[in-house]
C-alpha positions as CSV (number, residue, x, y, z in Angstrom):
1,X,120.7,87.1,110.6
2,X,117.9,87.8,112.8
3,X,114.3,85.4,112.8
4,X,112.1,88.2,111.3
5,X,109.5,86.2,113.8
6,X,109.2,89.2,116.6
7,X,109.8,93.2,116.6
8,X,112.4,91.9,119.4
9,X,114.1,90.0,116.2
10,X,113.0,91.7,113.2
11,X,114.5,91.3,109.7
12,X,118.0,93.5,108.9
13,X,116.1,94.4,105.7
14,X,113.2,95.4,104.3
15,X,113.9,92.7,100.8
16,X,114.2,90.0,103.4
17,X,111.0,91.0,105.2
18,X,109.2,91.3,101.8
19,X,110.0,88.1,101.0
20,X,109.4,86.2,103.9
21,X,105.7,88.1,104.3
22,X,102.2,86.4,103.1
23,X,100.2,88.0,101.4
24,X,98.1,91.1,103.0
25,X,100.8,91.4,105.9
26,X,101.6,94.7,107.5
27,X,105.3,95.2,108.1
28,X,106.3,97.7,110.2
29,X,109.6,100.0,109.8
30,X,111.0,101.6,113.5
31,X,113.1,104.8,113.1
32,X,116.2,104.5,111.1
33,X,118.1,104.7,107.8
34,X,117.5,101.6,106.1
35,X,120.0,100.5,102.7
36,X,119.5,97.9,100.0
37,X,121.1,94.5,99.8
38,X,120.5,94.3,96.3
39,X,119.4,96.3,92.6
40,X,115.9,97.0,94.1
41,X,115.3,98.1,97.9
42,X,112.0,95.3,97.2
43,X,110.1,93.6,94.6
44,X,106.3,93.5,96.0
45,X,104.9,90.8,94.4
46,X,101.6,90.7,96.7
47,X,99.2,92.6,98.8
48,X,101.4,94.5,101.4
49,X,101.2,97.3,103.9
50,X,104.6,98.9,104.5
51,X,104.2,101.6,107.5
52,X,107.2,104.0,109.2
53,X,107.4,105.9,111.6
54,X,107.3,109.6,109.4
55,X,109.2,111.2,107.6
56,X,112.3,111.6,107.3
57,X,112.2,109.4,110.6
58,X,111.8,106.3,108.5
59,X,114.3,106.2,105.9
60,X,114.7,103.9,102.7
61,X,118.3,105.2,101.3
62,X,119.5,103.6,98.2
63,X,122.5,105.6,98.8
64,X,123.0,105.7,94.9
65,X,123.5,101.4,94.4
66,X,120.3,100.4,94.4
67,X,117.0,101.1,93.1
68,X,113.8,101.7,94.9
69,X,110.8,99.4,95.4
70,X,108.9,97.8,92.3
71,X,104.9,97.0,92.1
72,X,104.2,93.9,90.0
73,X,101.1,92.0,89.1
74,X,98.1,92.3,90.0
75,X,99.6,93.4,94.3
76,X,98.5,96.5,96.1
77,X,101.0,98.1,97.7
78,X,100.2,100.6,100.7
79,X,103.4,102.6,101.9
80,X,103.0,105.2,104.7
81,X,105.4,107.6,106.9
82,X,108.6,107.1,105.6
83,X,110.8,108.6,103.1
84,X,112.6,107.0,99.9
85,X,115.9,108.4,98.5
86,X,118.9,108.5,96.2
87,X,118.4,105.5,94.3
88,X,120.6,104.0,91.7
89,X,122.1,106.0,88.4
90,X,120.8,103.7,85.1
91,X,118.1,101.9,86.8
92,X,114.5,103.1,85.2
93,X,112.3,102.1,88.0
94,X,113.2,105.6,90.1
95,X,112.1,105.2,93.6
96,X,108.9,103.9,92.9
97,X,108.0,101.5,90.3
98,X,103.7,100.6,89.5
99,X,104.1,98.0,86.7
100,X,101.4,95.7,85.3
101,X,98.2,96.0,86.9
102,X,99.6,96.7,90.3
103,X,98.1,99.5,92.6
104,X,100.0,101.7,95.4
105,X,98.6,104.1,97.8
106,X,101.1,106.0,99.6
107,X,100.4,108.0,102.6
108,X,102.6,110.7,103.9
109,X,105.9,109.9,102.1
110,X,108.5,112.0,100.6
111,X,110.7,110.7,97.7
112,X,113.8,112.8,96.7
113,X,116.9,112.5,94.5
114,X,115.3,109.3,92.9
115,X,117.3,108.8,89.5
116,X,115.5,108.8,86.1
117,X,112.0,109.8,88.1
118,X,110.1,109.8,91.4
119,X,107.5,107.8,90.5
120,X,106.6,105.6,87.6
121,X,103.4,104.3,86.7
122,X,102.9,101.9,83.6
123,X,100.0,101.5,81.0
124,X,97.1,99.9,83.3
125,X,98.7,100.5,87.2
126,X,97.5,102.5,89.6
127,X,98.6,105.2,92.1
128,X,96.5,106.8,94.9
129,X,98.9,109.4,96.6
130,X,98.2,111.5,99.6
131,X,100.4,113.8,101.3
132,X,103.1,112.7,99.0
133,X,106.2,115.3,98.5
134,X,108.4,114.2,95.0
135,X,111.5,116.7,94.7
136,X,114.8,116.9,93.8
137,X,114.8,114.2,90.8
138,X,117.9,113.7,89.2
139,X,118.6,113.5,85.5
140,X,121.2,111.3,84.6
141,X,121.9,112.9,80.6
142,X,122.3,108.9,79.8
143,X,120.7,106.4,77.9
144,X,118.2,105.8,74.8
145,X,115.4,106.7,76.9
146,X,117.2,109.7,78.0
147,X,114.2,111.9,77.7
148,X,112.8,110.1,80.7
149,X,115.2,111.3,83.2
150,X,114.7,113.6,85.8
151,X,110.5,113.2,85.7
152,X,109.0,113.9,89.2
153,X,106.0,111.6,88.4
154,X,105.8,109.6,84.9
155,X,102.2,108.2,84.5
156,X,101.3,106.1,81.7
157,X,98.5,104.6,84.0
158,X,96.0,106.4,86.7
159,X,97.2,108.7,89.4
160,X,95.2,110.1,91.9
161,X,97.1,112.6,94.3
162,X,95.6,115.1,97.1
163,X,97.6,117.0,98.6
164,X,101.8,117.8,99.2
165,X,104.0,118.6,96.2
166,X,106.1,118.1,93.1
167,X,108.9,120.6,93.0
168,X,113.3,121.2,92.1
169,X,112.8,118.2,90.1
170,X,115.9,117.6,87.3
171,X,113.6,117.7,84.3
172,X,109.3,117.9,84.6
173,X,107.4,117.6,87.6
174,X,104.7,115.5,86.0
175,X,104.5,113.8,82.4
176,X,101.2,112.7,81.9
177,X,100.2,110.2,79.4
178,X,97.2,108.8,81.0
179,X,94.6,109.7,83.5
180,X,95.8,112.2,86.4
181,X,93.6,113.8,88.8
182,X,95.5,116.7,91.0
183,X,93.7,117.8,94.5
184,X,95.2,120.7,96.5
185,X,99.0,119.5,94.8
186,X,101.7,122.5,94.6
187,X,103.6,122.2,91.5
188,X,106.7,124.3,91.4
189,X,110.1,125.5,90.1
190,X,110.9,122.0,88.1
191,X,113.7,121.8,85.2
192,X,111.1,122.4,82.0
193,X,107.8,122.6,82.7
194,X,105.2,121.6,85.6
């Protein structure tokens, strides 16, 4: 296992990095295709910048056994340039997970075949997206909450989002149950509706 104390030495993987960082860190992700060790690619339980290199050059693939990265709290999450993708059948978090009071901005990131839905925001979280592409959902046809699959974006909280798309999602491209403000956002050819 590498130190995770210099970019000569850096962490195998990104739950690792997560949990060794403090609080307001900025972890840095070089080019590459990165898997999960675990259920969740990371649980964010503080204050944390996560930056790639772009994307589709930076590459968080769940490659279908594990689910994405999960917001908890009261932590900010700030993801830019990089690209999450194909996370795990029958896990409800998708690829990206804003519970509690948590709040993520992401910057320039695409998240495709996510199971269940792209994005998840819960009662009282909030999401601040910007150049954000969400395509290419997956809807499992399993499960109570069956309904749920195949969402693009599922916001129970506050979403803000200028700019890039939400399109070929399984199911809708957006269910809204809270407060969602749409800048410049291109909404197009999803399952059932917009």
């Amino acid at each position: 296992a590498n130190s995770c104390m210099t970019p000569a030495d850096p962490c195998e993987h990104l739950s690792v990095t997560v949990a060794k960082s403090s609080p307001s860190d900025h972890i840095h992700m070089a080019a590459g295709r990165f898997t999960a060790t675990g259920a969740l690619f990371t649980f964010v339980p503080h204050n944390l910048t996560i930056t790639g290199e772009g994307i589709g050059i930076t590459v968080l693939n769940g490659e279908s056994s594990a689910g994405g990265i999960r917001v908890a709290g009261s932590a900010e999450l700030i993801l830019e340039n990089l690209t999450i993708r194909e996370t795990a059948p029958r896990t409800a978090y998708g690829c990206l997970y804003v519970a509690d009071t948590a709040t993520a901005r992401l910057t320039n990131v695409r998240l495709r075949l996510c199971e269940r839905q792209g994005v998840w925001v819960a009662p009282g979280a909030s999401l601040f997206m910007t150049n954000v592409e969400v395509h290419e959902t997956v809807d499992e046809h399993t499960g109570a909450d069956f309904l749920l699959n195949g969402y693009g974006i599922n916001n129970q909280g506050t979403i803000h989002m200028e700019g890039g798309s939400v399109h070929h999602n399984a199911h809708r491209g957006i269910h809204n149950q809270g407060n969602l403000n749409l800048t410049n956002v291109d909404i197009y050819e999803n399952g059932t509706a917009g």
